[in-house]
C-alpha positions as CSV (number, residue, x, y, z in Angstrom):
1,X,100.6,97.9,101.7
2,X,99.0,96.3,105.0
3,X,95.9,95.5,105.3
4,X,95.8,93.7,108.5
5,X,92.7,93.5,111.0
6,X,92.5,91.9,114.7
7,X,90.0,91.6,116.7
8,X,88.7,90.1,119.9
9,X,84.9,90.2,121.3
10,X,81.5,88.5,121.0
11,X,79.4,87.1,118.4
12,X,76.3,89.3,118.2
13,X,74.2,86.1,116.8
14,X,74.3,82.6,116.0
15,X,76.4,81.9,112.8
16,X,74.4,80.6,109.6
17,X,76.7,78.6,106.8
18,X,75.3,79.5,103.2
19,X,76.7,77.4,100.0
20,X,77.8,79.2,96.8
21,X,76.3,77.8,93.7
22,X,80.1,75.7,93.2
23,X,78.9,74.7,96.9
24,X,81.6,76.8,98.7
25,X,80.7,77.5,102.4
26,X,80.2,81.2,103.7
27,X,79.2,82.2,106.9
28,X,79.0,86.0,108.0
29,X,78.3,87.9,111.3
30,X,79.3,91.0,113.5
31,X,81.3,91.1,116.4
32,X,81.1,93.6,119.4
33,X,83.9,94.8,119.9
34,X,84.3,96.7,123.2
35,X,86.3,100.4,122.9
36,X,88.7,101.0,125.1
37,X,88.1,104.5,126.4
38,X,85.2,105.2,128.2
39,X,82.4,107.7,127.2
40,X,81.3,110.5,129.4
41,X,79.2,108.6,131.9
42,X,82.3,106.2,132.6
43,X,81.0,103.8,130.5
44,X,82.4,101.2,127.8
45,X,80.7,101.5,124.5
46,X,81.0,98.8,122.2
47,X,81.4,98.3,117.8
48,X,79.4,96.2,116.0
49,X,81.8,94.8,113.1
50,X,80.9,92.8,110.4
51,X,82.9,89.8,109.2
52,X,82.2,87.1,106.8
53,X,84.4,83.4,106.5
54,X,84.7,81.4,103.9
55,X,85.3,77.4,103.4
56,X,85.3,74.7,106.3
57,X,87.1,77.2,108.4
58,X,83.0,79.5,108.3
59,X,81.3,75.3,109.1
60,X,83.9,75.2,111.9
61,X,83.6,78.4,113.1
62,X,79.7,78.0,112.5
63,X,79.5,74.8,114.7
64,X,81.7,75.6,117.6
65,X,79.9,79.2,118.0
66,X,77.0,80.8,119.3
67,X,75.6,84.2,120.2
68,X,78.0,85.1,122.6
69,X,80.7,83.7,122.0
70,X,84.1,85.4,122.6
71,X,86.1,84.7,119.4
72,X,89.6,86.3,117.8
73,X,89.6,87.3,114.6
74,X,92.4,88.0,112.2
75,X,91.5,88.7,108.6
76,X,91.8,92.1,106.0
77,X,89.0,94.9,105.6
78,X,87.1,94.6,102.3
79,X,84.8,96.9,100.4
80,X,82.0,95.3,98.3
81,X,79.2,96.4,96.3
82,X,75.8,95.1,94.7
83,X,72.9,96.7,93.2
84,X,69.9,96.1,95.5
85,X,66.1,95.5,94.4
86,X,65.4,99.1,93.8
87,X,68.1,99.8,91.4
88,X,70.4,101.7,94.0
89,X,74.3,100.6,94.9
90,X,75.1,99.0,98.4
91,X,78.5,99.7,99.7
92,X,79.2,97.0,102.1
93,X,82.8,97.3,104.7
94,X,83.7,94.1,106.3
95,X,86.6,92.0,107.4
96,X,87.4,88.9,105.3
97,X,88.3,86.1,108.2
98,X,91.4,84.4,107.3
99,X,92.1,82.6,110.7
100,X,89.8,82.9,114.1
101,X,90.4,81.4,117.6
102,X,87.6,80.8,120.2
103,X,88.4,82.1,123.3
104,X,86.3,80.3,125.7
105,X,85.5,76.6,126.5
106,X,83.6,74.5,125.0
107,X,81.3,73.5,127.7
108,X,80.8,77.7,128.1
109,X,80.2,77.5,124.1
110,X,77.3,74.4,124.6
111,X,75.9,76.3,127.4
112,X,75.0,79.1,125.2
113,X,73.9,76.7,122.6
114,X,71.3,75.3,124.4
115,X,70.3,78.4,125.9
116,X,71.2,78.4,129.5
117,X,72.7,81.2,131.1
118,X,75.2,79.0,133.0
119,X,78.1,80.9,135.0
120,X,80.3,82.0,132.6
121,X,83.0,83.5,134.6
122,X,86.0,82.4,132.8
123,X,86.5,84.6,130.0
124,X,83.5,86.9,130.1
125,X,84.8,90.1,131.6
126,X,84.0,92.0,128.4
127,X,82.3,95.2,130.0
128,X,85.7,95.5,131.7
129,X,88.7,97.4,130.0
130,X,91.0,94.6,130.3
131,X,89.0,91.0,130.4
132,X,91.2,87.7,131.0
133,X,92.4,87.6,127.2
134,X,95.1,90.3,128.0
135,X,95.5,89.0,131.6
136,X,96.3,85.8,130.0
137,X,99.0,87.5,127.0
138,X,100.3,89.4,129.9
139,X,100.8,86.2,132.1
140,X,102.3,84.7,129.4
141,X,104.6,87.3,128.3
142,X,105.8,87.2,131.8
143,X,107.0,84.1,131.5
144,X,108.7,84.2,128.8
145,X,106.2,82.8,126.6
146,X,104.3,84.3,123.3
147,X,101.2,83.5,121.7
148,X,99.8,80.7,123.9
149,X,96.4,80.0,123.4
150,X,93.4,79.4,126.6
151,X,92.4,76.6,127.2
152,X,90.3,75.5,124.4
153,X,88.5,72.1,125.5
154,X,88.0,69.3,122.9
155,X,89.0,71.1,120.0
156,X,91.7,70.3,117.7
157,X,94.1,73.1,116.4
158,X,92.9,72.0,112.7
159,X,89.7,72.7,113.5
160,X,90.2,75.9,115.6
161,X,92.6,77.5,113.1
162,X,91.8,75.7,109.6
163,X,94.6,74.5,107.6
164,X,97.1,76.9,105.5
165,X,96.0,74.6,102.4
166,X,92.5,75.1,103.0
167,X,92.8,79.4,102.9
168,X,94.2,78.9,98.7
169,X,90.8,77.2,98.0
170,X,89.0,79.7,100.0
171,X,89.8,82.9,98.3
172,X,87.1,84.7,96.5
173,X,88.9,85.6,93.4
Protein backbone atom coordinates (compact mmCIF):
# COMPACT_ATOMS: atom_id res chain seq x y z
CA UNK A 1 0.00 0.00 0.00
CA UNK A 2 1.42 3.75 -0.56
CA UNK A 3 0.92 6.20 1.52
CA UNK A 4 3.00 8.81 0.19
CA UNK A 5 2.43 12.79 0.54
CA UNK A 6 4.42 15.84 -1.23
CA UNK A 7 4.05 19.01 -0.75
CA UNK A 8 5.47 22.46 -1.52
CA UNK A 9 4.08 26.00 -0.11
CA UNK A 10 4.25 28.28 2.92
CA UNK A 11 4.23 28.10 6.49
CA UNK A 12 0.99 29.64 7.77
CA UNK A 13 2.86 30.51 11.21
CA UNK A 14 5.98 30.37 13.14
CA UNK A 15 6.90 26.76 14.23
CA UNK A 16 6.75 26.02 18.08
CA UNK A 17 8.99 22.81 19.35
CA UNK A 18 6.99 21.00 22.24
CA UNK A 19 8.88 17.97 24.33
CA UNK A 20 7.19 14.67 25.12
CA UNK A 21 7.30 13.61 28.65
CA UNK A 22 10.64 11.08 27.44
CA UNK A 23 11.67 14.76 26.07
CA UNK A 24 11.19 13.93 22.37
CA UNK A 25 10.81 17.05 20.24
CA UNK A 26 7.49 17.71 18.17
CA UNK A 27 6.65 20.62 16.26
CA UNK A 28 3.37 20.91 14.16
CA UNK A 29 1.89 23.51 11.62
CA UNK A 30 -0.07 23.90 8.32
CA UNK A 31 1.08 24.71 5.07
CA UNK A 32 -0.73 26.65 2.18
CA UNK A 33 -0.73 24.95 -0.39
CA UNK A 34 -1.74 26.75 -3.58
CA UNK A 35 -4.34 24.64 -6.09
CA UNK A 36 -3.56 24.48 -9.34
CA UNK A 37 -6.76 25.28 -11.24
CA UNK A 38 -8.14 28.46 -10.89
CA UNK A 39 -11.70 29.14 -9.40
CA UNK A 40 -14.36 31.06 -11.31
CA UNK A 41 -12.98 34.63 -10.88
CA UNK A 42 -9.58 33.42 -12.33
CA UNK A 43 -8.15 33.14 -9.20
CA UNK A 44 -5.78 30.61 -7.26
CA UNK A 45 -7.27 29.30 -4.09
CA UNK A 46 -5.11 27.90 -1.66
CA UNK A 47 -5.22 24.48 1.20
CA UNK A 48 -4.38 24.89 4.51
CA UNK A 49 -2.61 21.35 5.50
CA UNK A 50 -1.60 20.31 8.66
CA UNK A 51 1.66 18.59 9.42
CA UNK A 52 3.45 17.72 12.51
CA UNK A 53 7.56 16.60 12.78
CA UNK A 54 9.07 14.84 15.11
CA UNK A 55 12.81 14.67 16.63
CA UNK A 56 15.79 17.21 15.80
CA UNK A 57 14.57 17.17 12.32
CA UNK A 58 10.90 19.47 13.98
CA UNK A 59 14.08 21.86 16.22
CA UNK A 60 15.76 22.17 12.73
CA UNK A 61 12.94 22.76 10.81
CA UNK A 62 11.58 24.95 13.87
CA UNK A 63 14.83 27.27 13.79
CA UNK A 64 15.48 27.73 10.11
CA UNK A 65 11.55 28.67 9.56
CA UNK A 66 9.22 31.30 9.93
CA UNK A 67 5.71 32.33 8.84
CA UNK A 68 6.24 32.33 5.35
CA UNK A 69 8.50 30.30 4.61
CA UNK A 70 8.40 28.20 1.41
CA UNK A 71 9.22 24.64 2.60
CA UNK A 72 8.87 20.86 0.78
CA UNK A 73 7.41 18.42 2.53
CA UNK A 74 7.54 14.70 2.08
CA UNK A 75 5.92 12.53 4.78
CA UNK A 76 2.53 9.97 4.93
CA UNK A 77 -1.19 11.14 5.92
CA UNK A 78 -2.18 10.00 9.44
CA UNK A 79 -5.48 9.86 11.29
CA UNK A 80 -5.45 10.40 15.07
CA UNK A 81 -7.91 10.72 17.73
CA UNK A 82 -8.38 12.04 21.46
CA UNK A 83 -11.20 12.62 23.67
CA UNK A 84 -11.44 16.43 24.20
CA UNK A 85 -12.53 18.28 27.62
CA UNK A 86 -16.15 17.72 27.03
CA UNK A 87 -16.18 14.05 26.62
CA UNK A 88 -16.53 14.09 22.69
CA UNK A 89 -13.89 12.30 19.99
CA UNK A 90 -11.56 14.51 17.85
CA UNK A 91 -10.63 13.14 14.56
CA UNK A 92 -7.51 14.81 13.53
CA UNK A 93 -5.90 14.22 9.47
CA UNK A 94 -2.38 15.30 9.13
CA UNK A 95 0.82 14.49 7.35
CA UNK A 96 3.56 12.95 9.49
CA UNK A 97 6.98 14.89 8.10
CA UNK A 98 9.49 12.40 7.43
CA UNK A 99 12.04 14.66 5.50
CA UNK A 100 11.39 18.59 4.51
CA UNK A 101 13.55 20.96 2.38
CA UNK A 102 13.54 24.84 2.60
CA UNK A 103 13.18 26.33 -0.47
CA UNK A 104 14.34 29.72 -0.02
CA UNK A 105 17.54 31.44 1.41
CA UNK A 106 18.41 31.99 4.48
CA UNK A 107 18.84 35.64 4.46
CA UNK A 108 14.97 35.62 2.86
CA UNK A 109 14.17 33.16 5.97
CA UNK A 110 16.00 35.89 8.74
CA UNK A 111 14.18 38.56 6.99
CA UNK A 112 10.94 37.16 7.92
CA UNK A 113 12.20 36.38 11.33
CA UNK A 114 12.80 39.62 12.29
CA UNK A 115 9.79 40.96 10.65
CA UNK A 116 10.76 42.92 7.74
CA UNK A 117 9.11 42.68 4.60
CA UNK A 118 12.44 42.72 2.61
CA UNK A 119 12.13 41.90 -1.28
CA UNK A 120 11.58 38.52 -1.54
CA UNK A 121 11.63 37.91 -5.12
CA UNK A 122 13.53 34.81 -5.38
CA UNK A 123 11.24 32.09 -4.73
CA UNK A 124 8.06 33.85 -3.84
CA UNK A 125 5.85 33.56 -6.94
CA UNK A 126 3.29 31.42 -5.01
CA UNK A 127 0.04 33.21 -6.27
CA UNK A 128 1.40 32.12 -9.66
CA UNK A 129 0.53 28.59 -11.22
CA UNK A 130 4.03 27.77 -11.68
CA UNK A 131 6.53 29.72 -9.15
CA UNK A 132 10.43 29.17 -9.65
CA UNK A 133 10.40 25.65 -7.76
CA UNK A 134 9.12 23.96 -11.05
CA UNK A 135 11.06 26.55 -13.18
CA UNK A 136 13.95 25.39 -11.39
CA UNK A 137 12.99 21.08 -11.76
CA UNK A 138 12.26 21.98 -15.29
CA UNK A 139 15.75 23.77 -15.72
CA UNK A 140 17.25 21.03 -14.31
CA UNK A 141 15.61 18.37 -16.05
CA UNK A 142 16.71 20.12 -19.14
CA UNK A 143 19.98 19.58 -18.43
CA UNK A 144 20.08 16.35 -17.78
CA UNK A 145 20.00 16.73 -14.20
CA UNK A 146 17.37 15.32 -11.33
CA UNK A 147 16.64 16.38 -7.95
CA UNK A 148 18.95 19.36 -7.54
CA UNK A 149 18.18 21.35 -4.73
CA UNK A 150 18.04 25.84 -4.76
CA UNK A 151 20.32 27.39 -3.41
CA UNK A 152 20.05 26.95 0.22
CA UNK A 153 22.56 29.47 1.99
CA UNK A 154 24.45 28.33 5.11
CA UNK A 155 22.73 25.24 5.76
CA UNK A 156 24.16 21.92 5.91
CA UNK A 157 22.34 18.88 4.14
CA UNK A 158 22.28 17.26 7.81
CA UNK A 159 20.51 19.84 8.99
CA UNK A 160 18.17 20.59 6.02
CA UNK A 161 17.25 16.85 5.49
CA UNK A 162 18.01 15.16 9.06
CA UNK A 163 19.82 12.01 9.11
CA UNK A 164 18.29 8.42 8.03
CA UNK A 165 19.39 7.22 11.65
CA UNK A 166 17.68 9.99 13.32
CA UNK A 167 13.91 9.00 11.51
CA UNK A 168 14.23 5.14 13.56
CA UNK A 169 14.27 7.20 16.84
CA UNK A 170 11.67 9.41 15.63
CA UNK A 171 8.75 7.16 15.07
CA UNK A 172 5.82 7.33 17.24
CA UNK A 173 5.19 3.84 17.83
Amino acid sequence: MINNVVLTGRLTKDMEVKYTNSGKAVASSSVAVQRQYSNANGEHESDFINFVIWGKSAENMANMTAKGSMIGLEGSMQTRSYENNQGQKVYVTEVNVRNFSLLESKEQTEQRKQGGQGNFSQGNNFNQPHGNFNQQQAQSQQQGGFNQQPQQGAYSPKQMFGTPENFESQLPF
